[in-house]
N, C-alpha and C positions, 0 to 999 in steps of 0.2 A: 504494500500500500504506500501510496505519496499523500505528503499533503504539503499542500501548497498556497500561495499566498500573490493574488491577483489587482493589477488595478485595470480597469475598462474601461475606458472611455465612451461616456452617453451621448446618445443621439439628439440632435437638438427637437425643439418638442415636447420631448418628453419631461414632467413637471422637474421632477428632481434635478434632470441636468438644469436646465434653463433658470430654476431660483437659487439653485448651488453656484452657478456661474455669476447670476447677478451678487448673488453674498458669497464670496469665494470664501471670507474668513470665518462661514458656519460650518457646522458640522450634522449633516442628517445621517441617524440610525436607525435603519428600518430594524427593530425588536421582533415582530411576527406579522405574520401576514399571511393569507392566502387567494386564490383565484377562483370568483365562479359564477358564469354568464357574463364572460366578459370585460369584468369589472374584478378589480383588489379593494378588498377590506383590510387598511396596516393599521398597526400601530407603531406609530415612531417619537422618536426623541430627536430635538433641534437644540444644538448649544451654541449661541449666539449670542454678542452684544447687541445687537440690534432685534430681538425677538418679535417688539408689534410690528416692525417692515417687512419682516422675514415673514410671518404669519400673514400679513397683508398680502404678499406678494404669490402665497401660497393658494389663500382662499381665492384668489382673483385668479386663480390658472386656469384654462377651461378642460383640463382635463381632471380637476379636483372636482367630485359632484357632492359630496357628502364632507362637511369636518369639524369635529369633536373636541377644543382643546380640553384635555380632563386635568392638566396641573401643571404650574408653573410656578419656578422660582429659579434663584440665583443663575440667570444665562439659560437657564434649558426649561424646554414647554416639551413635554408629554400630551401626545394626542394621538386620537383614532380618527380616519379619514378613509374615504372611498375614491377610485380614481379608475379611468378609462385605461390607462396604463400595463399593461400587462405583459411589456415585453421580457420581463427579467422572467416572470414565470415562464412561458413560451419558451425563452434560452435554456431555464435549466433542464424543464423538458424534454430538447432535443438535445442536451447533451448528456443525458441521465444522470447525472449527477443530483444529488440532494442541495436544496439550500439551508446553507449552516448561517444559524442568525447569532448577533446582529451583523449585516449589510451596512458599510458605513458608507454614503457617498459626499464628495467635498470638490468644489469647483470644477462640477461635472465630471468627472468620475468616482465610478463607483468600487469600494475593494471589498474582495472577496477570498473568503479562507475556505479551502476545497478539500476535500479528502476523496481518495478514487484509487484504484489502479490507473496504471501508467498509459495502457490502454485508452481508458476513459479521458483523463485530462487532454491525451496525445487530439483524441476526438476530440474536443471542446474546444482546443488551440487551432483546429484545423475549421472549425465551425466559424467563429472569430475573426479568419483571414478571409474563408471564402464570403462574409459577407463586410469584407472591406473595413472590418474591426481596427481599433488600436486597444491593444494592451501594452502591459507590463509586467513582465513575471517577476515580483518579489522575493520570491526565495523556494525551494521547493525541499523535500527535507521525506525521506523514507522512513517510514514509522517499524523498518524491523527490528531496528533498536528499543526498546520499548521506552529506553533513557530520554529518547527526546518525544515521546510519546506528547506528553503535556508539561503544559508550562512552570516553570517555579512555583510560580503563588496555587495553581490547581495543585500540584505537588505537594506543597508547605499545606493547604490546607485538606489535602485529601488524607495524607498522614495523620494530620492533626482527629480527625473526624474516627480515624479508628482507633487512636489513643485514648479516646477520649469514650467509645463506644457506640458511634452514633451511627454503627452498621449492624450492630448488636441486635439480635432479636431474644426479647424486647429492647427496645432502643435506651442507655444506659445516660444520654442527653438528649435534647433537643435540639432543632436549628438554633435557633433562638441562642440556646446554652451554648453550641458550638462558635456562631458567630462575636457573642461575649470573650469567650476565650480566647479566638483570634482577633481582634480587636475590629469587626467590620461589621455594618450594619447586616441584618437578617436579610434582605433582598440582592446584598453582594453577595453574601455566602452563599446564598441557593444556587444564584447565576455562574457563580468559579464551579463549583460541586456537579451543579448539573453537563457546563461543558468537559469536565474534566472527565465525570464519569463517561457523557458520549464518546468521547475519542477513545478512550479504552474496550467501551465494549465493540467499536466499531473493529477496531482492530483484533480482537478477542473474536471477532465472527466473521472477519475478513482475513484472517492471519492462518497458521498454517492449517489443513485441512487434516479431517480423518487418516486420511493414507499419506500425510506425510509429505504433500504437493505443497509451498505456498504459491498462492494467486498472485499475480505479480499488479 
């Protein structure tokens, strides 16, 4: 398995390129999202000094039909929105790859953290050129080491979590109790914890096979 680390360059149009490009010095994190009839329902995070221009400039797109800010403070607004956009969905689709959130885009492009066989990516880079893409491959990085599997802080705190029991059945702390312990609010710890666990078990289910073949 690879994983990898991508920036793309968005097609103009499309809302994120076109308000990222006008606020270059924002930062949009697509959190979740999905596709259906046509239309994405996300929820994302914008970290700007300028947040009611950015917002302005957002609601005024005409591909935004629906939008929800649900919380804001110090530089960043949280919100849920509906948009005609659906070309990132459509990409990962034809490139079978899964999309691993969050999706950060910033002065019209967008980056992306991939996990695939070589194969697959090989497909994805090839998709990218033939429709007259720009990328940029960041770095790419083979998960059969298991050491660079996940990152420090998922590390520091996945260790911590069984130290502590919070794999234990029954559970010997809580979130709550684990993120006390490592000094980060409850919603960072679940966020490190849960990506930390996905790339393990991805590779744990994509790593070597029954007869001893790994998948490349």
């Amino acid at each position: 398995m690879i994983r990898a680390q991508l920036r793309i360059r968005l097609p103009d149009g499309v809302w994120v390129a076109d308000v990222s490009r006008r606020f270059p010095d924002a930062t949009f994190e697509l959190l979740a999202g999905y596709r259906v009839d046509g239309r994405a329902t996300e929820l994302g995070e914008i970290v700007t000094d300028e947040p009611d221009a950015v917002l302005e400039a957002l609601r005024d797109h005409p591909a935004i039909t629906e939008f929800e800010p649900l919380e804001a403070a110090d530089g960043r607004v949280l919100s849920k929105y509906e948009s005609t956009d659906t070309d990132l969905y459509e990409f990962v689709e034809t490139s079978s790859l899964p999309i691993e959130f969050p999706v950060v885009a910033r002065d019209g492009w967008f980056e992306l953290d991939l996990t695939g066989t070589r194969d697959e990516l090989d497909q994805l880079r090839a998709i990218i050129e033939a429709a007259d893409g720009s990328y940029e491959l960041q770095s790419v990085v083979s998960t059969a080491d298991t050491d660079t599997l996940v990152t420090d802080r998922q590390r520091e705190l996945l260790e911590t979590a069984i130290r502590e029991g919070y794999y234990e059945v029954p559970r010997e702390c809580t979130l709550a109790d684990l993120a006390e312990t490592a000094d980060v609010d409850k919603s960072t710890a679940s966020t490190i914890l849960r990506r930390g666990e996905a790339t393990l078990l991805k590779w744990f289910l994509t790593g070597p096979d029954r007869k001893g073949r790994r998948l490349r």
